[in-house]
C-alpha positions as CSV (number, residue, x, y, z in Angstrom):
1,X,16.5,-36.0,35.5
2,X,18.4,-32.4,34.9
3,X,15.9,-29.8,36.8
4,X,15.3,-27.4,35.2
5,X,16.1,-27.6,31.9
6,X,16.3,-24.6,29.4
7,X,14.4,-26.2,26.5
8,X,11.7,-25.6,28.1
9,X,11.5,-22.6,29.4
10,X,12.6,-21.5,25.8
11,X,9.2,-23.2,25.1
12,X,7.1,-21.3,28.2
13,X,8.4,-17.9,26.7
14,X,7.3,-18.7,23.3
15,X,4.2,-19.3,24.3
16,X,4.2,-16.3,26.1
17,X,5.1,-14.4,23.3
18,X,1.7,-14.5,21.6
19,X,0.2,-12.8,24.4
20,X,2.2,-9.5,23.8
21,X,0.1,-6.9,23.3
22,X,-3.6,-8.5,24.4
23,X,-2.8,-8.9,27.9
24,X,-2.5,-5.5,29.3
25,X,-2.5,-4.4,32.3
26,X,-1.2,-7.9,33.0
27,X,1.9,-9.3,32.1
28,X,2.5,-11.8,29.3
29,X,2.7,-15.4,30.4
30,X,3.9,-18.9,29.4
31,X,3.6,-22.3,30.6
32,X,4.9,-25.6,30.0
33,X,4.2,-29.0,32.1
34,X,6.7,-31.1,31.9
35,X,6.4,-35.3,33.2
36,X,9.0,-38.0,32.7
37,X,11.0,-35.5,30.1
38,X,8.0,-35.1,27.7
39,X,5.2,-31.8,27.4
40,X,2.0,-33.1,29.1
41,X,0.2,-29.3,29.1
42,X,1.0,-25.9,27.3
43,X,-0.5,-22.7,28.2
44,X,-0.3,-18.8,28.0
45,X,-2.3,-15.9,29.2
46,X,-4.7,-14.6,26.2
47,X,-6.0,-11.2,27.7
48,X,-6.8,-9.5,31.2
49,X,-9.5,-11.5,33.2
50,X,-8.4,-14.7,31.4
51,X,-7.1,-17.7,32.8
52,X,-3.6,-17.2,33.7
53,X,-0.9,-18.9,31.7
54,X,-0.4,-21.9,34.8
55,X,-4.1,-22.8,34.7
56,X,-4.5,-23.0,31.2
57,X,-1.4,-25.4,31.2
58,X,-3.0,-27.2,34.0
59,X,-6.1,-27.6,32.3
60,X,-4.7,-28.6,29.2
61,X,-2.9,-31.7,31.0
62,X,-5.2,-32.8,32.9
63,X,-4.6,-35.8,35.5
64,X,-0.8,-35.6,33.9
65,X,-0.2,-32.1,35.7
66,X,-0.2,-34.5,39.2
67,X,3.6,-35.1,39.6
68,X,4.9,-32.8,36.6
69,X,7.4,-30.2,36.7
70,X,6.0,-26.6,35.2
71,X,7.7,-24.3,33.5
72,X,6.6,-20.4,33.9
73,X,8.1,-17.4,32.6
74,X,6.6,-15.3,36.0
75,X,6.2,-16.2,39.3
76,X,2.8,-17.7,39.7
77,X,0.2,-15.2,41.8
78,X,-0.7,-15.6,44.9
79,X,-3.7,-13.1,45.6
80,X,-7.2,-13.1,43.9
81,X,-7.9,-10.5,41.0
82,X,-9.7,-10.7,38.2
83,X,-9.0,-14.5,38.5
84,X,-7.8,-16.9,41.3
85,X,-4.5,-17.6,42.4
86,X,-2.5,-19.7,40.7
87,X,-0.4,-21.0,43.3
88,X,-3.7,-22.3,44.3
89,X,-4.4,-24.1,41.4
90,X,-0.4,-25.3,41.4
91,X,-1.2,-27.1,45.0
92,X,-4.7,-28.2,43.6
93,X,-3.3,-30.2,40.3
94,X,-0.2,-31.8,42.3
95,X,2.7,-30.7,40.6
96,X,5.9,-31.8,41.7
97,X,8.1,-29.1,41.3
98,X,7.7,-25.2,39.7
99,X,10.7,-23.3,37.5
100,X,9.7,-19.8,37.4
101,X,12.3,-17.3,35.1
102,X,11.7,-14.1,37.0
103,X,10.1,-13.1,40.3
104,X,7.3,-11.0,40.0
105,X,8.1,-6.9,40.3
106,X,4.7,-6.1,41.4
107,X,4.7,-5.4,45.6
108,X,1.9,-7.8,46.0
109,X,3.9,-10.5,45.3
110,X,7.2,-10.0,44.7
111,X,8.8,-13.2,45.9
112,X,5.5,-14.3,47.8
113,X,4.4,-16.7,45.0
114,X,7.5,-18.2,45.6
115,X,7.7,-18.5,48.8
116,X,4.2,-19.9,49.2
117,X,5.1,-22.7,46.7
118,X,8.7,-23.7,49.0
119,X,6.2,-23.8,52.3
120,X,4.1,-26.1,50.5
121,X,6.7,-28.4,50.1
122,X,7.5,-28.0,46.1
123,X,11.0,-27.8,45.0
124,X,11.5,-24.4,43.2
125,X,13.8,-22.4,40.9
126,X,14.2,-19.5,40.4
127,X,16.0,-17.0,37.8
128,X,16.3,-19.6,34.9
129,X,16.4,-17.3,31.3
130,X,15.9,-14.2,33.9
131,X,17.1,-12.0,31.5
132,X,15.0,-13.3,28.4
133,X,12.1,-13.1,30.7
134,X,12.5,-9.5,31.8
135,X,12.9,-8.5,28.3
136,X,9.6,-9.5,27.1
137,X,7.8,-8.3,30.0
138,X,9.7,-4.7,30.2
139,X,6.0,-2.9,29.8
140,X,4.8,-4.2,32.6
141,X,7.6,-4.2,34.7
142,X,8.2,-0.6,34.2
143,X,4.1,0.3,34.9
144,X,3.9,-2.1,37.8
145,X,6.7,-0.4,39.7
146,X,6.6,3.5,38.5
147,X,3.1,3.6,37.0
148,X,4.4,4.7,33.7
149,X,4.4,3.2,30.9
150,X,7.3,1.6,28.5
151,X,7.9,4.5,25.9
152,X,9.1,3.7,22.7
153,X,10.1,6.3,19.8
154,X,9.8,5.4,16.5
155,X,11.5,7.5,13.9
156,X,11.6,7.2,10.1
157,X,13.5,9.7,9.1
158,X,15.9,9.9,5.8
159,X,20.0,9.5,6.4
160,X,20.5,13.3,6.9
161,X,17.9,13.5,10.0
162,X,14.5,14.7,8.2
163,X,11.0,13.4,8.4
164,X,9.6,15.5,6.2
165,X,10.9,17.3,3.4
166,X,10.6,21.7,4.0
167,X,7.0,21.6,2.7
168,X,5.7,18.8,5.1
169,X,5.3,15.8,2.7
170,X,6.7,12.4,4.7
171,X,4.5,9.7,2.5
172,X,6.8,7.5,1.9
173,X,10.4,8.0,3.9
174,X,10.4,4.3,4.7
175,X,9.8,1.3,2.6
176,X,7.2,-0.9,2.7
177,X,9.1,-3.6,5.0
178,X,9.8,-0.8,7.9
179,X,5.9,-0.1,7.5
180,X,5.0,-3.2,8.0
181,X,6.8,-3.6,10.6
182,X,5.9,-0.5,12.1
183,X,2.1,-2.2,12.0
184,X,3.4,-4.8,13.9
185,X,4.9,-2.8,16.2
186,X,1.6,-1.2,17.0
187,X,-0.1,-4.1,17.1
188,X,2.0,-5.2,20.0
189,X,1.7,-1.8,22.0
190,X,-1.2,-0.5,24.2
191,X,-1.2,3.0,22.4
192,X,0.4,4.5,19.8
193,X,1.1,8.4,20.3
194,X,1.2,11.4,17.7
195,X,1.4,14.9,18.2
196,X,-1.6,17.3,17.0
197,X,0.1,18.6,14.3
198,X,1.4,15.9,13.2
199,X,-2.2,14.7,13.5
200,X,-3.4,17.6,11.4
201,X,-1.0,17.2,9.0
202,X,-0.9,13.6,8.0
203,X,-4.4,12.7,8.9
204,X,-3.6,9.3,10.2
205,X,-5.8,6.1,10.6
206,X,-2.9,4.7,13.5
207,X,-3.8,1.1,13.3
208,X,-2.1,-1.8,13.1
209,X,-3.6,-3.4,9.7
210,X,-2.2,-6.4,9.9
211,X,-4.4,-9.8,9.8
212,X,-5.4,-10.7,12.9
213,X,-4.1,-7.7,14.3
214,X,-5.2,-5.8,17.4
215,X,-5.3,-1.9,17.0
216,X,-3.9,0.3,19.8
217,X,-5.6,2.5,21.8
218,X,-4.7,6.4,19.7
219,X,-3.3,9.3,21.5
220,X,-3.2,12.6,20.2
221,X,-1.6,14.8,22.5
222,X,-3.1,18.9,21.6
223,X,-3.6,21.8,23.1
224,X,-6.7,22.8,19.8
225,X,-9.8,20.2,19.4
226,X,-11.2,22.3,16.7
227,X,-11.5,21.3,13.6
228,X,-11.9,17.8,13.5
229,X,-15.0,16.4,12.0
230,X,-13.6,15.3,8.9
231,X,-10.7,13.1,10.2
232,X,-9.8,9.6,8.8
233,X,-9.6,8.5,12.2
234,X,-13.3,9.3,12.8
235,X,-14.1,8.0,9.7
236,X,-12.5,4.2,9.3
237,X,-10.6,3.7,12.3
238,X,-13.1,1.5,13.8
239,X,-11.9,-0.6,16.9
240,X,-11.2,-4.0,16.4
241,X,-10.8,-6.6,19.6
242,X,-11.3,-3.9,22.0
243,X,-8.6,-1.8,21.4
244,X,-8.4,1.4,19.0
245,X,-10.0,3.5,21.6
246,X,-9.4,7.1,20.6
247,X,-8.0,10.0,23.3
248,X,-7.3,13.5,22.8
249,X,-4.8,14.8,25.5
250,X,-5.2,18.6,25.8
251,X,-4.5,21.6,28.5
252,X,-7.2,21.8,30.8
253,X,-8.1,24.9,29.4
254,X,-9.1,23.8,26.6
255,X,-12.8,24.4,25.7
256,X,-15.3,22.3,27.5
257,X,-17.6,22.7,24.0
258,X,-15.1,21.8,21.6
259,X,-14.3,18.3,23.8
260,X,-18.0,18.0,23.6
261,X,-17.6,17.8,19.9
262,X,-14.5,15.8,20.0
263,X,-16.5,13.5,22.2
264,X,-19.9,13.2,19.7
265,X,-17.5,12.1,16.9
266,X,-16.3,9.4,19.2
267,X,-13.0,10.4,20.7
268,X,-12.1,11.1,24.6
269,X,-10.6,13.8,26.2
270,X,-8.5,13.7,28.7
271,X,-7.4,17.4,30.4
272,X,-4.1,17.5,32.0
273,X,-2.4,20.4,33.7
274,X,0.4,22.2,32.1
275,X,3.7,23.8,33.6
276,X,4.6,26.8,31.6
277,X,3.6,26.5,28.1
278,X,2.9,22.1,28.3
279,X,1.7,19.4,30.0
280,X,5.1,17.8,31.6
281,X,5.8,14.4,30.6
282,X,5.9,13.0,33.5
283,X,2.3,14.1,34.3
284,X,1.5,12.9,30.7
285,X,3.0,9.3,31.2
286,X,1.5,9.3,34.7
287,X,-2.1,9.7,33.7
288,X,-1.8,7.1,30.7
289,X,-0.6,4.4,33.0
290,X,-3.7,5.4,35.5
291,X,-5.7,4.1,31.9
292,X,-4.0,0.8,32.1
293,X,-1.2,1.3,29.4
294,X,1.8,-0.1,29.8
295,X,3.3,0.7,26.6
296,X,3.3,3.8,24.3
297,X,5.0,4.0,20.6
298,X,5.5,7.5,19.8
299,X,5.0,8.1,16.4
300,X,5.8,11.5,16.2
301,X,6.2,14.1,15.1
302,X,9.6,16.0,15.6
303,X,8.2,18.1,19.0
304,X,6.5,15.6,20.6
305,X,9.4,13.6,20.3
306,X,12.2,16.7,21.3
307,X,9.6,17.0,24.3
308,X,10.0,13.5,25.6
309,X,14.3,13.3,24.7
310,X,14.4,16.2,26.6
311,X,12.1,14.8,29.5
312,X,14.4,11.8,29.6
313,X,10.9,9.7,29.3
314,X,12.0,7.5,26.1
315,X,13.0,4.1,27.2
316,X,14.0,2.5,23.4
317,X,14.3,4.0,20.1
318,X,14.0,2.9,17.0
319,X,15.2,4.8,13.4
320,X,13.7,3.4,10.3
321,X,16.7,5.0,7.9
322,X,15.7,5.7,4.4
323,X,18.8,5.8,1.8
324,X,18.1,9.4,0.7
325,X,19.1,12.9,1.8
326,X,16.4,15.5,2.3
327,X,18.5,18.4,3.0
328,X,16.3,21.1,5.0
329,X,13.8,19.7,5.8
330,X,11.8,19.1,9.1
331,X,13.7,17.6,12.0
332,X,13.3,14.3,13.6
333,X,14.0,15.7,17.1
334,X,12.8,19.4,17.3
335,X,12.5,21.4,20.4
336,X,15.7,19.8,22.4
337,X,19.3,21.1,22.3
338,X,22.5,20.2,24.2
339,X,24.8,22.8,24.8
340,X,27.9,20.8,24.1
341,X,28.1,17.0,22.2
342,X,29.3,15.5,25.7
343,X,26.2,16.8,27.4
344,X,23.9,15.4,24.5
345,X,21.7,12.1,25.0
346,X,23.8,9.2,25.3
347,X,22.5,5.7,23.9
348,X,23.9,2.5,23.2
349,X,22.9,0.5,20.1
350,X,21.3,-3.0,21.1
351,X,20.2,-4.0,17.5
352,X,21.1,-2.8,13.9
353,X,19.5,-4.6,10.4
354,X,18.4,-4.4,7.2
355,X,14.8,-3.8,6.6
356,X,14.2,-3.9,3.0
357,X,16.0,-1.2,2.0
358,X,16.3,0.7,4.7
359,X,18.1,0.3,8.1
360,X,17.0,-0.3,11.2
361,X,18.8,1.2,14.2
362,X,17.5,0.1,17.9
363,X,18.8,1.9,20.6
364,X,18.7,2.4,24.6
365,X,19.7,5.3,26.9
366,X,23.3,4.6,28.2
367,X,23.2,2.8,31.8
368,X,25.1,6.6,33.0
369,X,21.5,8.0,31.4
């Protein structure tokens, strides 16, 4: 029989799929066992410190796993963390031969999984829906190697660039698809990122409120904790599944009292050194990943997100675009200016759709970027 077969590895990254977003730091992982040309054990990685996605596949077949092919979307582990290895557990249950779609990035094993499997005498492949593979795990493998996380901007912002008309209003640019969507979005990230005044401003909760959803750790990035008390996010933000922990990002000369305060209300403050007038983004992105996020959706507003174009730190981007013109109003992308349109940000467009009414632009910097 054809080994390996695509089907299921289509299968093993579906699975994986409903991990995204619970397992941070770790990757998101799917499993498929596979005997005589039929599914004998299914499996993915729920959260950190669970079973990984081979064991619950193993477990789930049973005595079948002895003499089965499995399907992974990683290579399997071969040190002990949280949990044991898996290529342990692979030798253990007797299966006959692995498919694994991308090798892992991270230095402890990159290719030693692999290579532990082959010395053990089971046939392996490797590099099967690579590219499918990579694309779900991008958080990770960006944090694992640079110890950054993924960034993402998300912009809703009317056809003419605004996301806010000239007095500040933005309730509602987008339609109520993007914003569900946008919930979903959070749900799938480890923290979701807004600016203080954009915190001040629009008072917002930041969760994912979605059912079943898991909220994302908030980031306000500030240089004033003053003020605060009577913020929606103090008052029914409430965590949900672990997650929806709240951090204030400030200078580190900001007062020790007022993060005191910030601190009794239930945020975290986290002081950073600044260069000049801010905290540099790569010192910013640094210290998140240090706190186990892999993946950030910046919110806005307009400067925090000119401050991160400009740092060449967004990895995707994604415009919500409203059919309406707002004339002057407040920028999408403040703070950053090219001094000629060849020296601007180049992107390429990976995705465009309809959303409702609105359209949906996804975008990458250019590979010359």
């Amino acid at each position: 029989m054809t080994f390996p077969r695509p089907e299921f590895m289509r299968m093993a990254l579906r699975l994986a799929r409903k991990g995204i977003g619970r397992t941070s730091p770790n990757p998101a992982v799917g499993a498929v066992l596979v005997r005589g040309g039929k599914v004998v054990g299914k499996g993915y990685h729920r959260a950190a410190g669970m079973p990984h996605a081979e064991v619950e596949a193993i477990r789930d077949a049973g005595g079948a796993a002895r003499g089965a092919d499995l399907y992974v979307t990683l290579e399997p582990c071969c040190h002990k963390g949280r949990t044991g290895p898996c290529t342990e557990a692979i030798l253990s249950a007797g299966v006959r031969r692995v498919a694994a779609a991308m090798k892992d990035p991270n230095p402890i094993v990159a290719g030693k999984g692999l290579s532990a499997l082959r010395g053990a005498g089971i046939v392996v492949d490797a590099g099967l829906l690579a590219e499918d593979a990579r694309a779900l795990n991008r958080p990770y493998c960006r944090w694992i190697v640079s110890g950054k996380p993924y960034v993402t901007l998300k912009l809703a912002m009317s056809l003419d660039g605004q996301i806010a008309a000239f007095t500040g209003g933005s309730r509602w640019i987008s339609g109520e698809r993007s914003r569900a969507l946008v919930h979903r979005m959070r749900a799938e990230a480890d923290a979701v990122l807004v600016g203080g005044e954009t915190f001040r401003r629009d008072d917002p909760l930041l969760t994912s409120r979605i059912p079943g959803g898991r909220d994302p750790r908030r980031v306000i990035l500030t240089s004033r904790l003053a003020g605060l008390s009577g913020r929606r996010l103090f008052r029914e933000g409430g965590r949900r599944e672990g997650g929806g922990e709240i951090l204030f990002v400030c200078p580190g000369s900001v007062s020790a009292r007022d993060g005191e305060r910030v601190e009794k209300l239930g945020g975290r403050v986290l002081r950073l050194p600044v260069q000049g007038s801010r905290i540099p983004a790569g010192v910013f992105l640094r210290a998140l990943g240090r706190e186990g996020v892999t993946s950030l959706l910046v919110e806005g507003g307009g400067k925090t997100a000119g401050w991160l174009v400009a740092a060449g730190a967004v990895d995707r981007y994604v415009f919500f675009l409203a059919p309406m013109l707002l004339g002057e109003g407040v920028r999408a992308i403040a703070g950053y200016r090219s001094r000629t349109v060849g020296g601007g940000r180049k992107l390429r467009i990976t995705e465009v759709r309809r959303v409702g009414e609105d359209l949906m632009v996804t975008a990458e910097p250019a590979p010359s970027e």
